[in-house]
N, C-alpha and C positions, 0 to 999 in steps of 0.2 A: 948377308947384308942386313945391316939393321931398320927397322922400320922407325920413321921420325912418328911418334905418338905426338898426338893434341894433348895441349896441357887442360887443366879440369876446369878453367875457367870456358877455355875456348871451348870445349865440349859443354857446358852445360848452356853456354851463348846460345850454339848450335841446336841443342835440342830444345833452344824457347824458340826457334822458327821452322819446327817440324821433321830434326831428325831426328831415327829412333836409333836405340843403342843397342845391338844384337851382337850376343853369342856365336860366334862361327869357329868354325874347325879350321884351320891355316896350315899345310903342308910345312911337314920340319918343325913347325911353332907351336900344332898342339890346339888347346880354345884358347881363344884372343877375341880381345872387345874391339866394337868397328861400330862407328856410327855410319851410318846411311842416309846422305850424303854427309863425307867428312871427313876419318879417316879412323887409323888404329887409335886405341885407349886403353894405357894400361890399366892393370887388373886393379891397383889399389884405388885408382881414380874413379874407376867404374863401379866398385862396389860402393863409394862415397855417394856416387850419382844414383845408382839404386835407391841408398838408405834413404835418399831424400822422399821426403809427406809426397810429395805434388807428380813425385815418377811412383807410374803406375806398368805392371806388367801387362803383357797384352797377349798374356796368358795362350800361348801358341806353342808349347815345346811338344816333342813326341811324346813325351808321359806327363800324367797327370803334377802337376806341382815341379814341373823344372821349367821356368818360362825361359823361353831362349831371347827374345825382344821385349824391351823397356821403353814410355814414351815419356814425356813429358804432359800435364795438363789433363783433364778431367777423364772420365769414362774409364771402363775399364775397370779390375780388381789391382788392389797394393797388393806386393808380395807380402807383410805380414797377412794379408785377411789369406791368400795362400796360404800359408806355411799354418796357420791357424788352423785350418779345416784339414788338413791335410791327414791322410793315415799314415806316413812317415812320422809325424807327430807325436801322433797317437803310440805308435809302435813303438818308438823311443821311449815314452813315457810308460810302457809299458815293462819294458826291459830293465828300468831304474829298479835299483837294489830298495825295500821301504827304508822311508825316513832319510832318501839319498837328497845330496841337496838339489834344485833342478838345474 
């Protein structure tokens, strides 16, 4: 059965009156985005809502730099200032062939 997803308007509505966007594991489906209170969000909708300035991670996954929950509005670290500090970063850029493009 297929899940009826929110479209990205109604999810980012949703998360200007306090729902946050989490990462979860869904039997048979795999990771699927779920706002809390609200509903499924497909994957491409979800990463739009991420990119956005003003959604900030709420920096809570089991390891360092994979945030599983996204909010809307102040507090908190942006996934880039994440992905910036990160040693996955680093590691990456470590591995680059010289003179590779980045």
């Amino acid at each position: 059965m297929k899940t009826k997803s929110l479209k990205l308007s109604e999810a980012e509505n949703k998360m200007r009156t306090g729902s946050v966007l989490r990462l979860l594991h869904s039997y048979g489906r795999g990771l699927q985005y779920y706002l809390v209170p609200g509903g499924h969000v497909e994957r491409k909708d979800a990463e739009k809502i991420i990119a956005r300035p003003d959604v900030i991670s709420m920096n809570d996954g089991l390891f360092p730099d994979s945030p599983q929950s996204w909010k809307m509005g102040g507090g908190g670290v942006s996934v880039a200032e994440v992905y910036e500090a990160s040693p996955v970063k680093r590691r990456r850029a470590d591995q680059r062939e010289p003179g590779a493009a980045l």
